[in-house]
MITI-227412 format. One record per atom (N, C-alpha, C): residue number from 1; x, y, z. Coordinates in steps of 0.2 Angstrom, whole numbers, plus 5000, padded with zeros to 4 digits. Layout:
{nr = NUM, x = X, y = Y, z = Z}
...
***
This chain:
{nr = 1, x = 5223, y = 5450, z = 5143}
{nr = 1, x = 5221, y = 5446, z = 5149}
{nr = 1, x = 5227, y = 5444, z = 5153}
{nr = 2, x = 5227, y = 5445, z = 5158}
{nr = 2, x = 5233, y = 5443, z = 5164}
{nr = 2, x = 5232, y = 5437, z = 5166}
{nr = 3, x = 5237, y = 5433, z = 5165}
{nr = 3, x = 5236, y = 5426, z = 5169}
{nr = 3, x = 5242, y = 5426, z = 5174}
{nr = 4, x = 5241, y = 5422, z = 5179}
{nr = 4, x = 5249, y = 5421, z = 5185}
{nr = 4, x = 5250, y = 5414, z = 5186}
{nr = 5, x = 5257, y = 5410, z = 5185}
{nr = 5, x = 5255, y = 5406, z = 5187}
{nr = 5, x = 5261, y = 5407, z = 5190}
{nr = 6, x = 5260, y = 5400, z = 5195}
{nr = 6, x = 5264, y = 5400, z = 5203}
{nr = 6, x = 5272, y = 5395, z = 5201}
{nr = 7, x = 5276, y = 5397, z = 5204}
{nr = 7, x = 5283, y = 5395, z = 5203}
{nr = 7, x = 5285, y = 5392, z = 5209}
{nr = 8, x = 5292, y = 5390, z = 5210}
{nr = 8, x = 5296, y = 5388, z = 5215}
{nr = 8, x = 5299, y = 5391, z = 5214}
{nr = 9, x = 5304, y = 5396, z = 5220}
{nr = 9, x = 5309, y = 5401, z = 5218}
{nr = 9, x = 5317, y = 5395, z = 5221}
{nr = 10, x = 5321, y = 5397, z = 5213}
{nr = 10, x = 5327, y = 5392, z = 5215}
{nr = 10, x = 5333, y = 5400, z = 5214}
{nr = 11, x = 5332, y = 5402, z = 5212}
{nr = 11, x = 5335, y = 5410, z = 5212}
{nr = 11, x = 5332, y = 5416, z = 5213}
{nr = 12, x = 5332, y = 5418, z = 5218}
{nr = 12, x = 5330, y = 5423, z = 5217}
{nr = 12, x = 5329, y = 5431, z = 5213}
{nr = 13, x = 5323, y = 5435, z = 5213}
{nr = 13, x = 5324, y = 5440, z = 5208}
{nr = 13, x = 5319, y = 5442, z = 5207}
{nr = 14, x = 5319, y = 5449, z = 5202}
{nr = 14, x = 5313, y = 5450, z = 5196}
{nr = 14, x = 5316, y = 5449, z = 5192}
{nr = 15, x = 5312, y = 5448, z = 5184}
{nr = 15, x = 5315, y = 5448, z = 5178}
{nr = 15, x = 5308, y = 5451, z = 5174}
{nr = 16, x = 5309, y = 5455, z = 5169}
{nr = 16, x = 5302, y = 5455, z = 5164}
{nr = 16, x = 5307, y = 5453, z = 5159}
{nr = 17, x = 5300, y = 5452, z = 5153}
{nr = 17, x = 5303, y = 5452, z = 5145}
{nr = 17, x = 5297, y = 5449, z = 5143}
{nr = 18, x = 5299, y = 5447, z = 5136}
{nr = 18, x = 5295, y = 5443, z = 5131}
{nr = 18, x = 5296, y = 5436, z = 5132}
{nr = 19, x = 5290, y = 5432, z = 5134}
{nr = 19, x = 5289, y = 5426, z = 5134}
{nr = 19, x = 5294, y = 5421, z = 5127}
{nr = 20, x = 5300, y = 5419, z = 5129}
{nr = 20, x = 5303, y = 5414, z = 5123}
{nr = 20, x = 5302, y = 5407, z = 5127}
{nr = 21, x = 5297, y = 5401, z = 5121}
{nr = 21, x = 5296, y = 5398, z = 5126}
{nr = 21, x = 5295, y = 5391, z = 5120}
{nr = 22, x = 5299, y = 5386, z = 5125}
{nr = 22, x = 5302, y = 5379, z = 5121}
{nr = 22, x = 5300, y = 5374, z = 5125}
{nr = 23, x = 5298, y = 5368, z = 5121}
{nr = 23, x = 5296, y = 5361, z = 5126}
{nr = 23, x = 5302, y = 5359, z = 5126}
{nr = 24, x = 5309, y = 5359, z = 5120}
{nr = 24, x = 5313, y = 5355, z = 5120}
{nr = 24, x = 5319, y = 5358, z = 5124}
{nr = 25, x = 5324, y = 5354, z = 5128}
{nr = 25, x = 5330, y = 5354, z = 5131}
{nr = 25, x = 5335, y = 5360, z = 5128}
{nr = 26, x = 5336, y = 5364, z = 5133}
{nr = 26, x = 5342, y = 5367, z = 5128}
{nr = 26, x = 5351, y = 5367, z = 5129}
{nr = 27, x = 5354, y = 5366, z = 5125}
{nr = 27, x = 5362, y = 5368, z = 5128}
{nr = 27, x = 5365, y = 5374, z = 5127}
{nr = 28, x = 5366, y = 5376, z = 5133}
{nr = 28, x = 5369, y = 5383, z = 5134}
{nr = 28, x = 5377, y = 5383, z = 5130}
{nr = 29, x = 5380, y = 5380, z = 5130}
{nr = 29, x = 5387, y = 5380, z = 5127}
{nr = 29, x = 5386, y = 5380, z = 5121}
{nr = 30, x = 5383, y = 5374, z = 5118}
{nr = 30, x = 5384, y = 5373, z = 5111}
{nr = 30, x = 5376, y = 5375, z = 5106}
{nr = 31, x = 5372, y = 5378, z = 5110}
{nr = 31, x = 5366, y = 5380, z = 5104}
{nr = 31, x = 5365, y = 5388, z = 5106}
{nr = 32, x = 5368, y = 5390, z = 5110}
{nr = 32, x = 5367, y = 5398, z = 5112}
{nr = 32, x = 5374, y = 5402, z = 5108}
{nr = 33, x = 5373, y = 5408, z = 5105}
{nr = 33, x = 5379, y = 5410, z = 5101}
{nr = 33, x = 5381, y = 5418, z = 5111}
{nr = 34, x = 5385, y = 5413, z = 5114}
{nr = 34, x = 5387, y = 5420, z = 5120}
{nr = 34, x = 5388, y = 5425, z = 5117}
{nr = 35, x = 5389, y = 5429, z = 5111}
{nr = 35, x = 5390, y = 5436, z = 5110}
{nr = 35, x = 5383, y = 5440, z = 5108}
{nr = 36, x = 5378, y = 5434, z = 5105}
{nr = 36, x = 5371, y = 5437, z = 5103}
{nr = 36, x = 5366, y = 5437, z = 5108}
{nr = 37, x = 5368, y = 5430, z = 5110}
{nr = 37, x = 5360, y = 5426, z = 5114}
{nr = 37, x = 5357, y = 5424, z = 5110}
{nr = 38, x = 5358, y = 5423, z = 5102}
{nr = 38, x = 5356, y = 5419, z = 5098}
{nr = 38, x = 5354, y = 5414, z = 5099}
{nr = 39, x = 5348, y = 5409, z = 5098}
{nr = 39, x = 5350, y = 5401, z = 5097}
{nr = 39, x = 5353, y = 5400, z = 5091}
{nr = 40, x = 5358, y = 5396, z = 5090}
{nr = 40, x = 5362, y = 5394, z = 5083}
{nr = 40, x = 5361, y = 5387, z = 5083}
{nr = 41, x = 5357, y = 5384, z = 5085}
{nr = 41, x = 5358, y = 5375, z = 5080}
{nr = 41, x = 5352, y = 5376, z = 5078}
{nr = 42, x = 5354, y = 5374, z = 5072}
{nr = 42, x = 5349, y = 5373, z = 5068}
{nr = 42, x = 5343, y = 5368, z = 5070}
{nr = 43, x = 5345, y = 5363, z = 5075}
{nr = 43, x = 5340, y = 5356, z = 5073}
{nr = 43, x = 5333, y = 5361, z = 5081}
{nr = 44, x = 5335, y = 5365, z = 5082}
{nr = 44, x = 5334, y = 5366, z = 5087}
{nr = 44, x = 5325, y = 5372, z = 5087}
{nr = 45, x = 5320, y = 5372, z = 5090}
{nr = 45, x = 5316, y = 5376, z = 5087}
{nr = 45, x = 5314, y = 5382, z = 5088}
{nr = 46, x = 5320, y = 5383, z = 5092}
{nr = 46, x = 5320, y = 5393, z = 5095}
{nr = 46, x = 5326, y = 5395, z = 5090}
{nr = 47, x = 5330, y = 5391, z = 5085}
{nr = 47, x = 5334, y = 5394, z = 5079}
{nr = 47, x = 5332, y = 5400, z = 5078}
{nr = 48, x = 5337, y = 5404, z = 5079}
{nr = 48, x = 5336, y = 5412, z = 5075}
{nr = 48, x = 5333, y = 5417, z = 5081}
{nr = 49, x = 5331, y = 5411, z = 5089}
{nr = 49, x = 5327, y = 5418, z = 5092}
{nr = 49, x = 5334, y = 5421, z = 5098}
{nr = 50, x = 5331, y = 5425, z = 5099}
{nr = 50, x = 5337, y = 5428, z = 5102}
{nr = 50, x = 5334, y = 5430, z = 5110}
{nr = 51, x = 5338, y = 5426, z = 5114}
{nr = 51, x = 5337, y = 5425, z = 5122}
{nr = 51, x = 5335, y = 5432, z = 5129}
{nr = 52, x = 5338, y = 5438, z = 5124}
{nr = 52, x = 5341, y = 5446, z = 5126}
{nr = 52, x = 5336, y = 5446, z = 5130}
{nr = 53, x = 5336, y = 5450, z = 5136}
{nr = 53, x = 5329, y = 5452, z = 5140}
{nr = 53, x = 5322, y = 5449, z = 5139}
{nr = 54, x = 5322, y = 5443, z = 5138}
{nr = 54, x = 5316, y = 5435, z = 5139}
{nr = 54, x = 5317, y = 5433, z = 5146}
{nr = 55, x = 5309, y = 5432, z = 5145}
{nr = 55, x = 5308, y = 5426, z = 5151}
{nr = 55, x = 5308, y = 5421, z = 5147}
{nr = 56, x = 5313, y = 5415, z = 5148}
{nr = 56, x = 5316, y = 5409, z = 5144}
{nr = 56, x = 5313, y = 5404, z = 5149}
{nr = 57, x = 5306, y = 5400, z = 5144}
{nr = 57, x = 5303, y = 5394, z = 5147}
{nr = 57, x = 5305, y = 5390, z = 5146}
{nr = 58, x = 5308, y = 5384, z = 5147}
{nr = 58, x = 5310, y = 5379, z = 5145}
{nr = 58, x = 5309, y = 5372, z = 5148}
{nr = 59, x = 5311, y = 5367, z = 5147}
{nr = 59, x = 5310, y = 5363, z = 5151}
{nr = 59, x = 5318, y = 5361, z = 5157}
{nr = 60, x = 5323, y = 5361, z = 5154}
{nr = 60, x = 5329, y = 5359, z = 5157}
{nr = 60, x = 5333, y = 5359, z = 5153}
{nr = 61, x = 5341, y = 5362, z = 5154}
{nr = 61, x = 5346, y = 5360, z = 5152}
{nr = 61, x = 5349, y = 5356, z = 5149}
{nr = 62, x = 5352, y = 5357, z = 5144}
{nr = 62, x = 5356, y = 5348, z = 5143}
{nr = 62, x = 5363, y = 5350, z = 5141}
{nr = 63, x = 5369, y = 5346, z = 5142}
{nr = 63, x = 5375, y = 5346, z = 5141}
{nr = 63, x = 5379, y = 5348, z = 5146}
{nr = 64, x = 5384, y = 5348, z = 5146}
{nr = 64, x = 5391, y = 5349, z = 5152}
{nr = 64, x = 5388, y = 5355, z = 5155}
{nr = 65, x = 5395, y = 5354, z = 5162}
{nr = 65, x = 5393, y = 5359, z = 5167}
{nr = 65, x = 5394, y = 5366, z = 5165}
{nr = 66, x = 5400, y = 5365, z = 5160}
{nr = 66, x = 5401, y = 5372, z = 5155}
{nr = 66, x = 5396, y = 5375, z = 5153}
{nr = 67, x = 5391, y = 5373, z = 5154}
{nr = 67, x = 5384, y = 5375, z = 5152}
{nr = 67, x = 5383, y = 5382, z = 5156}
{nr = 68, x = 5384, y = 5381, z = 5161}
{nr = 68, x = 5384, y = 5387, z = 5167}
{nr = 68, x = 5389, y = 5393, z = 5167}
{nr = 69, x = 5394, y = 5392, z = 5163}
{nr = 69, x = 5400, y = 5398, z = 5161}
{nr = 69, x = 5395, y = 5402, z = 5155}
{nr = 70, x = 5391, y = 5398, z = 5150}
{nr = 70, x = 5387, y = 5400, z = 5145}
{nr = 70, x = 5383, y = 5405, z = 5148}
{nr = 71, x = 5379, y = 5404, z = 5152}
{nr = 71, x = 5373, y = 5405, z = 5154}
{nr = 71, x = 5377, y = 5415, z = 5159}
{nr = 72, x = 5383, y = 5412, z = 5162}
{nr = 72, x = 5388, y = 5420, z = 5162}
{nr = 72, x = 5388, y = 5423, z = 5159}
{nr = 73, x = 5391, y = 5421, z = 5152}
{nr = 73, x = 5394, y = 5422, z = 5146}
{nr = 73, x = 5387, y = 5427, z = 5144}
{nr = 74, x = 5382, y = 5424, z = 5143}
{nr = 74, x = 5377, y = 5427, z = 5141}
{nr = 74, x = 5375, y = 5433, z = 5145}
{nr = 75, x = 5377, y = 5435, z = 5150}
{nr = 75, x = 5374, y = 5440, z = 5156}
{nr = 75, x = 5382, y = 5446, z = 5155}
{nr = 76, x = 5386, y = 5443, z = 5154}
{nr = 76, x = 5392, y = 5447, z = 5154}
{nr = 76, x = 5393, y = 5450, z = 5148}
{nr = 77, x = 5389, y = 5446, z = 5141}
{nr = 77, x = 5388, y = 5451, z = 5136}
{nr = 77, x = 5380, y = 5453, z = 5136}
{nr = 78, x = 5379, y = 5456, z = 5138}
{nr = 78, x = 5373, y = 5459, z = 5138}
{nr = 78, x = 5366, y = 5456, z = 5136}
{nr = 79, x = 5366, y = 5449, z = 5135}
{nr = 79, x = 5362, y = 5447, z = 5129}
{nr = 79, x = 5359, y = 5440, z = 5135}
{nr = 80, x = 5357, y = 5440, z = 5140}
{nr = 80, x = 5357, y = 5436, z = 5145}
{nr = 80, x = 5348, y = 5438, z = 5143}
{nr = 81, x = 5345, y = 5430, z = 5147}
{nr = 81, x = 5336, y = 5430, z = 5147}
{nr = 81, x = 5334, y = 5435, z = 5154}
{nr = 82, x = 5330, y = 5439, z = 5156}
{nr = 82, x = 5329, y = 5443, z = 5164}
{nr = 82, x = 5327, y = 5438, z = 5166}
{nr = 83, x = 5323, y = 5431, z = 5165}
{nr = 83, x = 5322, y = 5426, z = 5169}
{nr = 83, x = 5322, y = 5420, z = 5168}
{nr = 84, x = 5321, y = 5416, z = 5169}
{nr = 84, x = 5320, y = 5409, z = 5167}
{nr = 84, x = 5316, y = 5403, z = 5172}
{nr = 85, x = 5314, y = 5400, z = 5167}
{nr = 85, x = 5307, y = 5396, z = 5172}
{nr = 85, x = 5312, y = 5390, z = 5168}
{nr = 86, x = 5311, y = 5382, z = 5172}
{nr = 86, x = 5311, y = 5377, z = 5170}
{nr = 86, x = 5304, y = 5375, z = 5170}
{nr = 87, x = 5301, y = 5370, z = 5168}
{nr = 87, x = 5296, y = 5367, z = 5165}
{nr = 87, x = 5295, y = 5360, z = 5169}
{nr = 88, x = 5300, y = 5357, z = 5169}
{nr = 88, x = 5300, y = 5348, z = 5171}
{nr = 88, x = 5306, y = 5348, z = 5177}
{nr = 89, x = 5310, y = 5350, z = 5174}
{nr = 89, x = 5316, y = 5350, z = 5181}
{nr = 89, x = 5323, y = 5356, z = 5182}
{nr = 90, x = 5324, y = 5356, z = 5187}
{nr = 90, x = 5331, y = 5362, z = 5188}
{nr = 90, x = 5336, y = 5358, z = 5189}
{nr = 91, x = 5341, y = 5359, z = 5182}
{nr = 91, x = 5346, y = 5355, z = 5183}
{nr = 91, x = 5352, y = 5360, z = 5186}
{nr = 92, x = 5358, y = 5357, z = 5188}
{nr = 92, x = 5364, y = 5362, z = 5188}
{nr = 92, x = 5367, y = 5364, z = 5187}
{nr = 93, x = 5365, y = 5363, z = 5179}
{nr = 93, x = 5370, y = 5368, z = 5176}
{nr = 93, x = 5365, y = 5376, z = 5175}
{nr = 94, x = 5358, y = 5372, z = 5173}
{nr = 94, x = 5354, y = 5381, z = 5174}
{nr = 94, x = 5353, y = 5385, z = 5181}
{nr = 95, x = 5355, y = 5380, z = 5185}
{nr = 95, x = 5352, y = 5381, z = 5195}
{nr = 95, x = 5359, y = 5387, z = 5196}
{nr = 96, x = 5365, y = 5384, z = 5193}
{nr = 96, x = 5374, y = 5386, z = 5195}
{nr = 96, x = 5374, y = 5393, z = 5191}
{nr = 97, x = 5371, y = 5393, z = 5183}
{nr = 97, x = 5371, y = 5398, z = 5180}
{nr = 97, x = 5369, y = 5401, z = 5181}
{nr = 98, x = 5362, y = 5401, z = 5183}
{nr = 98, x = 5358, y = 5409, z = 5187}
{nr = 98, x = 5361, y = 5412, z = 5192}
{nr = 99, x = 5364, y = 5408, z = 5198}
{nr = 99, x = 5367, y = 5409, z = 5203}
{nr = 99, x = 5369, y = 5413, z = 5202}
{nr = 100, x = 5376, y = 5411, z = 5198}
{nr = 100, x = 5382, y = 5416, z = 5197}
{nr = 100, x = 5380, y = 5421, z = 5193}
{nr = 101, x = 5375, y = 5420, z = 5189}
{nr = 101, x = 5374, y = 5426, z = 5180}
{nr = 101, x = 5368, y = 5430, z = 5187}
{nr = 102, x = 5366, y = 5433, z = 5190}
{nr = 102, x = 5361, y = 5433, z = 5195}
{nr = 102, x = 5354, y = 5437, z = 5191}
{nr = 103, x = 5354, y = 5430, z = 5188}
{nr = 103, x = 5346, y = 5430, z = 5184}
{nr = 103, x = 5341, y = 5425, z = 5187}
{nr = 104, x = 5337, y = 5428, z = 5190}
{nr = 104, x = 5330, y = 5424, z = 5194}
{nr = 104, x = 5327, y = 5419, z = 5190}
{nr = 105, x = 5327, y = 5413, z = 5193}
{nr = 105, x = 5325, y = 5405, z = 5191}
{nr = 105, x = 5320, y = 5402, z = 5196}
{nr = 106, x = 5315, y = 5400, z = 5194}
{nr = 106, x = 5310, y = 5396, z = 5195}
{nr = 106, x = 5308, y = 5393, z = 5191}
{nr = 107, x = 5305, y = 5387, z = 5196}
{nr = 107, x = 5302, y = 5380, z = 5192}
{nr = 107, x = 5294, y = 5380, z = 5193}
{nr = 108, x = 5291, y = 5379, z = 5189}
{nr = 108, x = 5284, y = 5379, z = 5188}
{nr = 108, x = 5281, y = 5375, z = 5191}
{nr = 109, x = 5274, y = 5373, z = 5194}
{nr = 109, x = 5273, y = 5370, z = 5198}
{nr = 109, x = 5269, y = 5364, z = 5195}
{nr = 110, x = 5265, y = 5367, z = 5190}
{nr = 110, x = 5261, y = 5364, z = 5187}
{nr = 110, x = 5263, y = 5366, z = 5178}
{nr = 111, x = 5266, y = 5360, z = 5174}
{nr = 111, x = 5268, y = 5362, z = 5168}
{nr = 111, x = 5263, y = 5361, z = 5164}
{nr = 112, x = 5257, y = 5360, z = 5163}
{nr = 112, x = 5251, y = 5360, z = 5162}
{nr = 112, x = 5249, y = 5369, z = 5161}
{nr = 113, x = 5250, y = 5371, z = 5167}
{nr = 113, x = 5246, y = 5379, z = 5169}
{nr = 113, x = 5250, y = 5382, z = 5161}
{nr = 114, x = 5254, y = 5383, z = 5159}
{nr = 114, x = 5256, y = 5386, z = 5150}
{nr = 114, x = 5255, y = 5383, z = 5145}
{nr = 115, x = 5250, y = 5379, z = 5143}
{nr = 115, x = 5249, y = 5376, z = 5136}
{nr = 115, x = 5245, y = 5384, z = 5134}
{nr = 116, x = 5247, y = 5386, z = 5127}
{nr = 116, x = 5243, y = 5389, z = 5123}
{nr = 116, x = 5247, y = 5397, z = 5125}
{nr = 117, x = 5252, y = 5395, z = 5128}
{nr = 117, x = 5258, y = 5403, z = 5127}
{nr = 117, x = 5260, y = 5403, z = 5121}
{nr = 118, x = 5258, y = 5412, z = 5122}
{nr = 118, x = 5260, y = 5414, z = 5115}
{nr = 118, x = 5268, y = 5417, z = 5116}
{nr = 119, x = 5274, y = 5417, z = 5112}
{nr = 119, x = 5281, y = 5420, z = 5113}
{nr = 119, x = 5280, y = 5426, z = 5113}
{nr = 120, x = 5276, y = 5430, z = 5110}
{nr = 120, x = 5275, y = 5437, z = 5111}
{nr = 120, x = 5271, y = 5443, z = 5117}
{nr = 121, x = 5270, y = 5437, z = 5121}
{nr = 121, x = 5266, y = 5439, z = 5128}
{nr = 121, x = 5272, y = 5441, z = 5132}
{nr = 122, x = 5270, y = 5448, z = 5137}
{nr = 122, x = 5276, y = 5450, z = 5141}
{nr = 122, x = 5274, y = 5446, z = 5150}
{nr = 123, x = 5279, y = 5445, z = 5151}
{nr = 123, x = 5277, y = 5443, z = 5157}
{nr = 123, x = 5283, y = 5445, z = 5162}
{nr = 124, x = 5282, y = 5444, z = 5169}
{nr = 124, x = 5288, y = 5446, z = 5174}
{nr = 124, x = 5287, y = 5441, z = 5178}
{nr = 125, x = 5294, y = 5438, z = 5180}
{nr = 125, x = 5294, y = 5435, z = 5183}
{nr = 125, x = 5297, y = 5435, z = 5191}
{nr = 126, x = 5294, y = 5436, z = 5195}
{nr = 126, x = 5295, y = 5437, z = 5201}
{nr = 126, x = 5297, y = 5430, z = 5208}
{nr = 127, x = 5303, y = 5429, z = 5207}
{nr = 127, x = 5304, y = 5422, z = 5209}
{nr = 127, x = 5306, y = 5422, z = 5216}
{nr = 128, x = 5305, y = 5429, z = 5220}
{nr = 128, x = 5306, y = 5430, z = 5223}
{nr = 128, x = 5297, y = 5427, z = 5230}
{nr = 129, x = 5294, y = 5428, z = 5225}
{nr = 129, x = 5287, y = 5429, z = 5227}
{nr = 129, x = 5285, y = 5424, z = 5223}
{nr = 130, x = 5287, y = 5417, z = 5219}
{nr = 130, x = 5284, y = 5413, z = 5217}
{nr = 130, x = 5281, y = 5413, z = 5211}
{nr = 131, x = 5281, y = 5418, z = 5206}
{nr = 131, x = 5276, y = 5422, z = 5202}
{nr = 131, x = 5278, y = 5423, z = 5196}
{nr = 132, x = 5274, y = 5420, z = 5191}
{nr = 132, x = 5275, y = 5425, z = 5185}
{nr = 132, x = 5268, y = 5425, z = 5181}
{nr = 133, x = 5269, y = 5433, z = 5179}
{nr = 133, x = 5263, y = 5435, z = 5179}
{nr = 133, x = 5263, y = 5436, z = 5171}
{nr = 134, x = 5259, y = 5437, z = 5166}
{nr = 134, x = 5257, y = 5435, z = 5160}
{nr = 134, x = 5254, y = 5439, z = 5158}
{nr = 135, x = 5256, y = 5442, z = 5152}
{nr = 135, x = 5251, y = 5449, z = 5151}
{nr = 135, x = 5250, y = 5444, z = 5141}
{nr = 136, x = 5244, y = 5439, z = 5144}
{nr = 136, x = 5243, y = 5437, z = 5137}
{nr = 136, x = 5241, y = 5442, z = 5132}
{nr = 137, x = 5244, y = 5441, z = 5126}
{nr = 137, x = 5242, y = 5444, z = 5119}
{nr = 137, x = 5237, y = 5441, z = 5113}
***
């Protein structure tokens, strides 16, 4: 089943991947391992999942501006998400990280329209066009 839900384009781009997808904040500096794309904190609930060519749903950033050299860090070593959706709001450290990492960012319009995503669904995300398209599993 194909679902689309509509975006705000704050970067532009395509991106595909696997759906990796958190209700909670994440920090790019200190919970993302930059040489894997790993998440490493433990208290965290994508521990152990790896960021690598995802569409990374999230709700918003949290921690320093260094946040955004992470988010390079992660594109520089090969282990960068192809896109990223904010859920609740575009903060700047993930607004400045995409820019510079030129990974496509959009904010959802309706954070409602995702209850019941599966991490396993491929989706592309077309920010260029407002769009991510859902290929549920």
């Amino acid at each position: 089943m194909i679902e689309y839900v509509k975006c705000k384009k704050i970067v532009g781009g395509v991106g595909t991947g696997r759906i990796v997808y958190t209700k909670y904040p994440l920090n790019f500096l200190s919970s993302v391992d930059a040489h894997t794309g790993v998440v490493s904190d433990p208290s965290h609930d994508l521990m152990g999942i790896s960021l690598k060519n995802s569409i990374l749903i999230f709700p918003y950033a949290i921690g320093s501006s260094v946040g955004a050299y992470s988010i390079f860090a992660l594109k520089s070593y090969g282990v960068a998400p192809s896109g990223i959706i904010c859920t609740i709001k575009v903060d700047i450290t993930t607004a400045s990280g995409c820019a510079i990492s030129d990974i496509p960012l959009a904010q959802t319009i309706k954070g409602d329209q995702l209850q019941g995503l599966s991490d396993n669904s491929e989706a592309i995300l077309d920010a260029n066009n407002g769009s991510l398209k859902i290929n549920k599993v």
